[in-house]
GUGU-137455 format. One record per residue (C-alpha): residue number from 1; residue in one letter; chain; y, z, x. Coordinates in nm, 3 decimals, m for minus. Each point is the difference from the previous one (the first is absolute). Layout:
<recs>
REC:nr:rest:kette:north:up:east
REC:NUM:A:A:Y:Z:X .
...
</recs>
This chain:
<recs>
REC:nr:rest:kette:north:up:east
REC:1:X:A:3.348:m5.630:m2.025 .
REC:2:X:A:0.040:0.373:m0.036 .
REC:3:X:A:m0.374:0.059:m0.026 .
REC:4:X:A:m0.034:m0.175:0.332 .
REC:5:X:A:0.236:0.198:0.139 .
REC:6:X:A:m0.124:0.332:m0.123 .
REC:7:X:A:m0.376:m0.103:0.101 .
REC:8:X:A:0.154:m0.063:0.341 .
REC:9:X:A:0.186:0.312:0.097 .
REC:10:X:A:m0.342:0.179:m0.183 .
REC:11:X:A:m0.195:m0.178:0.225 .
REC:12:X:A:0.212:0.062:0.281 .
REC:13:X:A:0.109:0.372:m0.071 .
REC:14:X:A:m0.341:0.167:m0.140 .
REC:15:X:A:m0.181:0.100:0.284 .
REC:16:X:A:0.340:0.208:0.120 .
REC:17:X:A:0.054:0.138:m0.317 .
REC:18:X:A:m0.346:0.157:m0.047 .
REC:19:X:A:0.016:0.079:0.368 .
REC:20:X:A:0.299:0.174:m0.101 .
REC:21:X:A:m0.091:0.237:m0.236 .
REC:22:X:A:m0.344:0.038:0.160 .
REC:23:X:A:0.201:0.146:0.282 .
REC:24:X:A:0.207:0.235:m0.256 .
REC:25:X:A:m0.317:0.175:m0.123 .
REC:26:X:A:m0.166:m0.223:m0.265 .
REC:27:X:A:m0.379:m0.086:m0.014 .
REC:28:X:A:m0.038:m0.366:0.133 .
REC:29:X:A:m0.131:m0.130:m0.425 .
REC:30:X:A:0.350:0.216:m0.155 .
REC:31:X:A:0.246:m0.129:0.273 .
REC:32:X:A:m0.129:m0.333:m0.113 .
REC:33:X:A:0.016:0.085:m0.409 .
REC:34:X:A:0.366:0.156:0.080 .
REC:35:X:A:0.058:m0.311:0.184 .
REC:36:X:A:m0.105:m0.218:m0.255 .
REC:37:X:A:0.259:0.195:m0.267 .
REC:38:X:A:0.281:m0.043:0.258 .
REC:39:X:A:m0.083:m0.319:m0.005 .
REC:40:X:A:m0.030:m0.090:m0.308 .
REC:41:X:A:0.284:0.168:m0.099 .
REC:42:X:A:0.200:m0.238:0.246 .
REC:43:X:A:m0.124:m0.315:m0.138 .
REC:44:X:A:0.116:0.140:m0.348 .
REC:45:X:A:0.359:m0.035:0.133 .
REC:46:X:A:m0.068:m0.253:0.362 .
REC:47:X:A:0.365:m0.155:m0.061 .
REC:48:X:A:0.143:0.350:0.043 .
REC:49:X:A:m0.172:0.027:0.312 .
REC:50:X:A:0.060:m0.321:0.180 .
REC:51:X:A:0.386:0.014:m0.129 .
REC:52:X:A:m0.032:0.393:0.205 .
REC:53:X:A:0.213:0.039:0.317 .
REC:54:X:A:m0.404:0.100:0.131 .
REC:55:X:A:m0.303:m0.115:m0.247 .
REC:56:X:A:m0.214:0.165:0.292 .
REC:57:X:A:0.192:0.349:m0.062 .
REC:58:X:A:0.008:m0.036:m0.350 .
REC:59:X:A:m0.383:m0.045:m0.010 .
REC:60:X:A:m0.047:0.249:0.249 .
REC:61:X:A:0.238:0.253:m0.242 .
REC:62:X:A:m0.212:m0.120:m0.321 .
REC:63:X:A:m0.287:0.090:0.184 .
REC:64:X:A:0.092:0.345:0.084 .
REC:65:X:A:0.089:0.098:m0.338 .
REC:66:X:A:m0.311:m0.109:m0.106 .
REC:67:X:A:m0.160:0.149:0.221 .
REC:68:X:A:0.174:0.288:m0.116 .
REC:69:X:A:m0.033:m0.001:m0.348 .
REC:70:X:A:m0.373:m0.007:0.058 .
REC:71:X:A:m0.017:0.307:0.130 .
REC:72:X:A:0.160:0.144:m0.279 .
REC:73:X:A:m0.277:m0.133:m0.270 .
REC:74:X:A:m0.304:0.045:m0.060 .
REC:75:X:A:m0.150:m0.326:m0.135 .
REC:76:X:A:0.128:m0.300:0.227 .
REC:77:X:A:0.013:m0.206:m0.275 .
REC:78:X:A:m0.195:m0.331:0.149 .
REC:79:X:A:0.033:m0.347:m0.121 .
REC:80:X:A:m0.278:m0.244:0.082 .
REC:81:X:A:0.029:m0.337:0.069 .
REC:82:X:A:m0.236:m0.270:0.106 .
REC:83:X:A:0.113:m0.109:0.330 .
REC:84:X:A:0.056:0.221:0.285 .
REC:85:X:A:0.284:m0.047:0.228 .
REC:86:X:A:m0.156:0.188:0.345 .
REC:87:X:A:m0.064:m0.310:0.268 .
REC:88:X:A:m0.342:0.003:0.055 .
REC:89:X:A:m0.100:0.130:0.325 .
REC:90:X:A:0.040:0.290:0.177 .
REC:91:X:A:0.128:0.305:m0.163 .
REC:92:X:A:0.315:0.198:0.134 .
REC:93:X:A:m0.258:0.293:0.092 .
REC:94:X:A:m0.264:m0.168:0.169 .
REC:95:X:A:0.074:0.217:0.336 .
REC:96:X:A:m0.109:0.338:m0.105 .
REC:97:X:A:0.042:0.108:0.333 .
REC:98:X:A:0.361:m0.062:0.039 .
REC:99:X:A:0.067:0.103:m0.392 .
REC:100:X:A:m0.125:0.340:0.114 .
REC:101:X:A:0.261:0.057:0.258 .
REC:102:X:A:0.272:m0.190:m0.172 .
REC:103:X:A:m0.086:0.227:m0.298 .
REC:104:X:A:m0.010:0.321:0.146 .
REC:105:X:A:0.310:m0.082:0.213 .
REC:106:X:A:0.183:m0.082:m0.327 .
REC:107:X:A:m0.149:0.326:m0.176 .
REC:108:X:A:0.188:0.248:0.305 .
REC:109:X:A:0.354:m0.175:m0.147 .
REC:110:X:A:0.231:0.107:m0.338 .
REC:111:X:A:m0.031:m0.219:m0.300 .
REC:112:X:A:0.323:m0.174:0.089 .
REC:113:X:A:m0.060:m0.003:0.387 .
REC:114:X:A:m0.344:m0.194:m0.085 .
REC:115:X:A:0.221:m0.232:m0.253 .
REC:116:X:A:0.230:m0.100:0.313 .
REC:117:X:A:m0.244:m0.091:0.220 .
REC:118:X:A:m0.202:m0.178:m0.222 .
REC:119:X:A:0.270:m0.199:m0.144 .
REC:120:X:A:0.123:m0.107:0.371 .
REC:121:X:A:m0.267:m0.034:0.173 .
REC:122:X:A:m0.249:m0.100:m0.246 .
REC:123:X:A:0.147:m0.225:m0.241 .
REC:124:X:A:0.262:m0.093:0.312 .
REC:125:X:A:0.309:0.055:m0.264 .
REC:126:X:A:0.335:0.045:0.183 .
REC:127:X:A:0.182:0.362:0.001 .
REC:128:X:A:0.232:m0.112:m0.232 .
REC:129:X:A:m0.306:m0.089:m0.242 .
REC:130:X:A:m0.153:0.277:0.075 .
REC:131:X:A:0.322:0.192:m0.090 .
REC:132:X:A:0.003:m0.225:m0.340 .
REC:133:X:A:m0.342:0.047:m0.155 .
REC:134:X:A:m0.012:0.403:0.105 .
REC:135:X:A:0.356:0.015:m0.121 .
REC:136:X:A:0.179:0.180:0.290 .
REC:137:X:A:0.250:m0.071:0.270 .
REC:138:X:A:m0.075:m0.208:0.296 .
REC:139:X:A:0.011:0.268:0.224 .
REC:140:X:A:m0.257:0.209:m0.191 .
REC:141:X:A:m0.192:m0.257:0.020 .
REC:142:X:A:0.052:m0.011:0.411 .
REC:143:X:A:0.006:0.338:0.020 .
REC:144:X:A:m0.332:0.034:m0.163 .
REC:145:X:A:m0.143:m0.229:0.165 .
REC:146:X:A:0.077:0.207:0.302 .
REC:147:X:A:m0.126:0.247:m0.078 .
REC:148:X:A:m0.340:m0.117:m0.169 .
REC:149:X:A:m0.037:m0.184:0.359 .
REC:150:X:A:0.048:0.350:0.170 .
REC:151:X:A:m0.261:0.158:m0.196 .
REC:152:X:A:m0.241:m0.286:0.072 .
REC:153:X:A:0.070:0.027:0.337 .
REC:154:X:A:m0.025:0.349:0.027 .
REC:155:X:A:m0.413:0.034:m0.245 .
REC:156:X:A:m0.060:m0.292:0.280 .
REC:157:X:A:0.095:0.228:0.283 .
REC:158:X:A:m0.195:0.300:m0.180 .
REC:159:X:A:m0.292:m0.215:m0.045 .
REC:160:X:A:m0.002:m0.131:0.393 .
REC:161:X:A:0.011:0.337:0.127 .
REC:162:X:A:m0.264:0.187:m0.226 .
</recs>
């Protein structure tokens, strides 16, 4: 029962979670290695993160460190396995057009400004997840968010009048 419920939210969550991290910076084949860690790292403890106020937070948080500590090695450290869990189908970066933009949008914005956004309005978590897996008050979260928005706004602007 808790193997179909991990292969469920898996199946249900993977797409936004390599999205995710594709959007933060990573190469499409390491946001989908770092997911697979994150991921594997839930299933190690699942009951943990379906007794969580927010198993989407928590996996978003696990994620991020992750994500984090693989920037600080050098070998990632892979594990094989004989099944992959991507859906088969289209791949998360199939419109190179719109990855462009989105990308160099993203690349004008902070480290933690890019985090916000991405966290809202990517993998659609709430402010107060957001605030949860970055770690920070609600109303950094808002106030980043704000402010990332403003930025956007403002390369769009730029960009229109060039």
């Amino acid at each position: 029962m808790e193997d179909e419920a991990f292969t469920t939210y898996v199946g249900a969550r993977w797409g936004s979670l390599v999205r995710s991290l594709v959007l933060l910076g990573c190469e499409p084949h390491e946001a989908e290695d770092v997911t697979q860690t994150a991921l594997i790292r839930c299933y190690q403890s699942w009951d943990r993160v379906v007794r969580a106020d927010d198993p989407d937070a928590y996996v978003y948080r696990t994620l991020l460190n992750c994500w984090r500590k693989s920037r600080r090695r050098k070998w990632w450290g892979e594990r094989p396995v004989d099944l992959l869990p991507e859906p088969a189908g289209s791949s998360a970066t199939d419109d190179v057009d719109l990855r462009e933009l989105v990308d160099a949008t993203l690349g004008q914005l902070s480290a933690d400004h890019r985090a916000v956004l991405v966290l809202r309005f990517v993998a659609d978590l709430t402010e107060a997840q957001t605030a949860s897996v970055l770690d920070v008050p609600v109303g950094t979260v808002k106030s980043r968010t704000a402010r990332a928005l403003a930025t956007v706004d403002a390369a769009q602007l730029r960009e229109e009048l060039s």
